[in-house]
N, C-alpha and C positions, 0 to 999 in steps of 0.2 A: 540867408540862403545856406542850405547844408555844404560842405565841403564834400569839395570831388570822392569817392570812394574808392574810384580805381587805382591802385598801389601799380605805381608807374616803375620800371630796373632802374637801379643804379646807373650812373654812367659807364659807358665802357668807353677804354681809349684814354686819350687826355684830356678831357673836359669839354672843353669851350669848345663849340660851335662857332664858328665864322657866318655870318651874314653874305648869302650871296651876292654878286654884282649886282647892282640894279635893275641890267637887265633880264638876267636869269628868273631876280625877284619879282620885278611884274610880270614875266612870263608863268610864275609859278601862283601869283596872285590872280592872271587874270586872264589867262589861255584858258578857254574853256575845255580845249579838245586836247589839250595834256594832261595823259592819267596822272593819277593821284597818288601813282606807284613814285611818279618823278618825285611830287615831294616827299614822300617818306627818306626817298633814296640823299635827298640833299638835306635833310634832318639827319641821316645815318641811324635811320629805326627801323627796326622790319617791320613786316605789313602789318601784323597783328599788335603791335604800340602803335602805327601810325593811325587805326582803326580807332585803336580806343583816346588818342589822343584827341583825333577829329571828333569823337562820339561824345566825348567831353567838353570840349570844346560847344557843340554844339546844343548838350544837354543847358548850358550855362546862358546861352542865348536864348534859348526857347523859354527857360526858367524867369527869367530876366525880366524888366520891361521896356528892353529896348525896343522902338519903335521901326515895327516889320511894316511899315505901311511905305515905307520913306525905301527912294533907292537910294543905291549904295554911292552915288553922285550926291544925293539930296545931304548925306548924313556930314554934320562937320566933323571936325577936324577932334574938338571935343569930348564929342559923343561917343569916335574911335577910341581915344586915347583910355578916356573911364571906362568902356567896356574891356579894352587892353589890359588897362591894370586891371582891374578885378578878377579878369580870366587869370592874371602871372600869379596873382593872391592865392586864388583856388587851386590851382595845379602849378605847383613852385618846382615842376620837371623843368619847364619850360626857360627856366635860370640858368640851364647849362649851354642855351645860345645867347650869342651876342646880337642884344637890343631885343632878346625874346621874340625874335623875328616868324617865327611857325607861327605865334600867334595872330599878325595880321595877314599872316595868309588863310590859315582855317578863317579867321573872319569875313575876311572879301570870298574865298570861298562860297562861306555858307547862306552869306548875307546876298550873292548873285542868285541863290536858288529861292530868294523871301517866302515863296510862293510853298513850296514846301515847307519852309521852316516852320514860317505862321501853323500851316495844318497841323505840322509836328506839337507847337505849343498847345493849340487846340487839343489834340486826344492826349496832351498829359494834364492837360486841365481836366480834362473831365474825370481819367482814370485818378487824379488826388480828389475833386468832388466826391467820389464813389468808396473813398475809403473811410 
């Protein structure tokens, strides 16, 4: 799988990212009806990194062959983890929070919308068929 292309800033600040409370964290993993603005705001990215971060994030799922048939209850513990790491491989921004925590939120994110995502795989299957 090619590696991410989007050239993600430097850090600004002092580095590390703190992992929110738990609660904060499943509200941010799993409130549907909380913009998306919150998480970028608790990554401390502006909207347009938190965009391209999710967009990459996502591109890496679609790409993938994780199994969009399964909900996100269905999926173990496993399955998260190796999609986790591969995601922190490809996009090594993601190093500057602690336990790379944005990563299982764009993933519970993306993986509550399967239904999209799938379609999303679909028309990049076809547009790499076509080239």
């Amino acid at each position: 799988m090619p590696a991410c292309r989007t050239v993600f800033p430097v850090s600004r600040g002092n580095g590390f990212i703190k992992r929110p409370s738990k609660e904060d964290f499943n509200r941010l993993c799993n409130d549907s009806l909380l913009p998306v603005t919150k998480v970028y705001r608790a990554m401390k990215v502006t909207g347009w990194e938190g965009r391209a971060l999710s967009a990459s994030v996502k591109d890496i799922i679609a790409k993938g062959d994780f199994d969009l048939e399964k909900k996100l209850s269905e999926c173990t513990q496993r399955d998260l983890q190796g999609l986790e790491e591969h995601i922190g491989q490809e996009i090594p921004y993601f190093g500057r929070y602690e336990d790379q925590w944005p990563i299982s939120v764009f993933i519970r994110r993306h993986l509550r919308n399967r239904g999209k995502l799938a379609e999303y795989r679909t028309r990049l299957h076809a547009v790499n068929f076509f080239k």
